[in-house]
C-alpha positions in Angstrom: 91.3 132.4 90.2 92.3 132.7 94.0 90.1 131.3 96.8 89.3 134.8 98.2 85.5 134.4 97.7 83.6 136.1 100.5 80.4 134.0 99.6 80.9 131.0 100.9 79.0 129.6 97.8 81.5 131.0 95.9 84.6 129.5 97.7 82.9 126.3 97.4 82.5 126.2 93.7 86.3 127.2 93.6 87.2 123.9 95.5 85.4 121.7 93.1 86.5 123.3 90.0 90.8 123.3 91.1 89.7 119.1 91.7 88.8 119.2 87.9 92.0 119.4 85.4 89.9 120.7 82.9 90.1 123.4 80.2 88.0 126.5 81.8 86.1 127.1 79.1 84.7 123.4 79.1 84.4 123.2 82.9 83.1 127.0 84.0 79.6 126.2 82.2 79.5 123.2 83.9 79.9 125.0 87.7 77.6 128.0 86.6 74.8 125.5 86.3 76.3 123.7 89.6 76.5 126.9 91.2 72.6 127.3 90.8 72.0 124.3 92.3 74.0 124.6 95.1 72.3 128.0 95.6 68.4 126.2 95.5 69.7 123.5 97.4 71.0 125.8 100.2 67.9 128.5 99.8 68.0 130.2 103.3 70.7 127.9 105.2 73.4 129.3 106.8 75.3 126.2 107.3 78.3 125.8 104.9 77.5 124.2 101.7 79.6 121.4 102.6 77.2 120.4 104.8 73.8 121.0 103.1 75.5 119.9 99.4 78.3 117.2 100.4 81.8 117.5 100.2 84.1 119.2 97.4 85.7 115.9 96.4 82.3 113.9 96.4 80.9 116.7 94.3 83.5 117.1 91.7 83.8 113.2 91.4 79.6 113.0 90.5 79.7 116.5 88.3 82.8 115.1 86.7 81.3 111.8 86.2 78.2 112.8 84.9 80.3 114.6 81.7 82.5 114.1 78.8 84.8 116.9 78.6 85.9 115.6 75.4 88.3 113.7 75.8 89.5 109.9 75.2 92.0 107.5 76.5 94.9 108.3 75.7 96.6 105.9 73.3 100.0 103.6 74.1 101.8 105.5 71.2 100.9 108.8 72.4 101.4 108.1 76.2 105.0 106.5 75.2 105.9 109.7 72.9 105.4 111.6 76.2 107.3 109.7 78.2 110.2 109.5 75.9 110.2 113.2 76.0 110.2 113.2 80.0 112.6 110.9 80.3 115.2 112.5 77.6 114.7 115.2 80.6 116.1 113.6 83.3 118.7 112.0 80.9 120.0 115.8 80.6 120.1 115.7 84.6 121.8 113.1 84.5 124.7 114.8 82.1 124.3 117.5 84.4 125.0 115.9 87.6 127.6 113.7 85.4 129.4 116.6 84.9 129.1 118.0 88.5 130.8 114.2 89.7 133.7 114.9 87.5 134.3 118.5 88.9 133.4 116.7 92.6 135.6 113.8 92.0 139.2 116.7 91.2 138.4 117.2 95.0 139.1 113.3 95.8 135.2 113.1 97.4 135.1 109.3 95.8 138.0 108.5 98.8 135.1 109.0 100.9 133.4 106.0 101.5 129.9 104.5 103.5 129.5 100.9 104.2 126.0 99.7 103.1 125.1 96.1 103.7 128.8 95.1 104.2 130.0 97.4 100.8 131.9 100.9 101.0 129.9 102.7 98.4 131.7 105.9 97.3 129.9 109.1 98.6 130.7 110.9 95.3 128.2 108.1 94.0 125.7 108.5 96.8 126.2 112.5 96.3 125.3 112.3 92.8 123.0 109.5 92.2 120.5 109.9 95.2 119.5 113.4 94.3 119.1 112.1 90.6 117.0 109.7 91.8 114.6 112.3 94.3 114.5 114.6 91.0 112.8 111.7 89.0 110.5 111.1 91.0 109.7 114.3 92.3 109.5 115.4 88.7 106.6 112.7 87.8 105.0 112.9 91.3 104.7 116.8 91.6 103.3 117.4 88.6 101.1 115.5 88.2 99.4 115.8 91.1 100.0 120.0 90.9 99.4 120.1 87.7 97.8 116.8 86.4 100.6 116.6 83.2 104.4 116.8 82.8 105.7 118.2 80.2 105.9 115.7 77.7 102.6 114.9 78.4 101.3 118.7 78.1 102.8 118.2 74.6 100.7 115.9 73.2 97.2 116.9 75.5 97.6 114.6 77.4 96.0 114.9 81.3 96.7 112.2 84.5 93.0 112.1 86.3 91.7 110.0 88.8 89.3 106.9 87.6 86.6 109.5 88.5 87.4 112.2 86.1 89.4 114.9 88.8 92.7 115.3 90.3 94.7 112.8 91.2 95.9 112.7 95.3 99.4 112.9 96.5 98.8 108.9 97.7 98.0 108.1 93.7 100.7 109.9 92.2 103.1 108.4 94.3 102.0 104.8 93.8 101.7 105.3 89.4 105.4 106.8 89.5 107.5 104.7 92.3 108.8 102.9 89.3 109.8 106.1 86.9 113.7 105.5 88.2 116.7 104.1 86.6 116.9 100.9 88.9 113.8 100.6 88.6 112.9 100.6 85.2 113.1 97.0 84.3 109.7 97.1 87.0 108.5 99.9 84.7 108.4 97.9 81.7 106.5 95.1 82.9 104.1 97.1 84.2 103.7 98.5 80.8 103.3 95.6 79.5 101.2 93.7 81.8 98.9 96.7 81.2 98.5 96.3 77.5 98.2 92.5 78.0 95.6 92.6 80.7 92.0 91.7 80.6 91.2 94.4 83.6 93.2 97.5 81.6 92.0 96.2 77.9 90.4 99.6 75.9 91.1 101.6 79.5 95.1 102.1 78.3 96.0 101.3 82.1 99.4 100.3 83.2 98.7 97.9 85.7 100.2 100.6 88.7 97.3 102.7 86.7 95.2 100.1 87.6 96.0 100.1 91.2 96.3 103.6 91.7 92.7 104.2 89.9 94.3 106.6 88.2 94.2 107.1 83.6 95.5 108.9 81.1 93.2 111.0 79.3 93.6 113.0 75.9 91.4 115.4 74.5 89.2 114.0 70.8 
């Protein structure tokens, strides 16, 4: 459904309902009933609804608040199943870009060399390994804040939301997923497992960069 509402009304309820990673079915009920309000609470005014009703975010956060949606938190199984399934994802981009450094290196790029911190680090390496490492990240970061999910999450139902209930910002997705790459996955662990161990995540299913973020993983009941 494309912004393109000439009622400003209408363009409204769009904004809250793209800040709510919900099915439409469960969430258009939900903005038909929001929708009327907005409509009594505006009556005659010709000032934008942000201004007479408050602000898409702030609206989305108390609608989605005030509801269920039917879903849970999701459970450590499920959430490591997913991940497993991402990260056997970037393990094929890794044969991929393998494979590329083998063809790259029949062209002598490894003579090539940068000195970092008093090392000469081979530029095939740096060639290969850097965009590896953007990929990762980008993979975990885009989508879930585009999309809310990944892929292995999509699998199992399995929806990244704010502590609030709706989409989760650029800011959030960057700070749950800094960890989501190869030299940094020792970090990634503990903050799995600081998460299950912790008082503040107990029953919540939080990783403690969760925690931080405000951000959970939800799954539908």
């Amino acid at each position: 459904m494309a912004n393109k509402h000439a009622d400003p009304i209408d363009g409204y309820i769009w904004e809250v309902s793209n800040l709510l990673p919900y099915p439409e079915e469960i969430k258009w009920p939900v903005l038909e009933n929001l929708k009327k309000d907005v409509q009594d609470a505006m009556g005659e005014e010709k000032r934008p609804p942000t201004v007479v009703f408050g602000s898409p975010i702030d609206v989305a956060k108390n609608v989605s608040l005030a509801q269920n949606w039917g879903t849970k938190s999701a459970s450590w199984t499920i959430r490591i199943l997913a991940s497993a399934i991402d990260f056997s994802l970037s393990a094929i981009l890794f044969i991929i870009f393998g494979l590329i450094r083998l063809v790259l290196t029949d062209f002598d790029i490894d003579q090539v060399t940068l000195p970092l911190h008093g090392m000469d680090i081979p530029f095939g390496f740096l060639f290969v390994s850097l965009p590896i490492f953007g990929f990762m990240l980008g993979y975990f970061i885009i989508l879930e804040q585009t999309y809310s999910t990944t892929l292995g999450k999509r699998i199992f139902g399995l929806t990244v939301v704010d502590e609030s209930g709706i989409k989760i910002s650029w800011n959030q997705s960057i700070l749950r997923n800094f960890t989501k790459v190869p030299f940094l996955s020792a970090f990634l662990i503990i903050d799995l497992f600081v998460g299950i161990l912790s008082e503040k995540t107990r029953g919540r299913n939080q990783r403690m960069l969760d925690f931080v973020a405000g951000t959970k993983v939800i799954q539908n009941k």
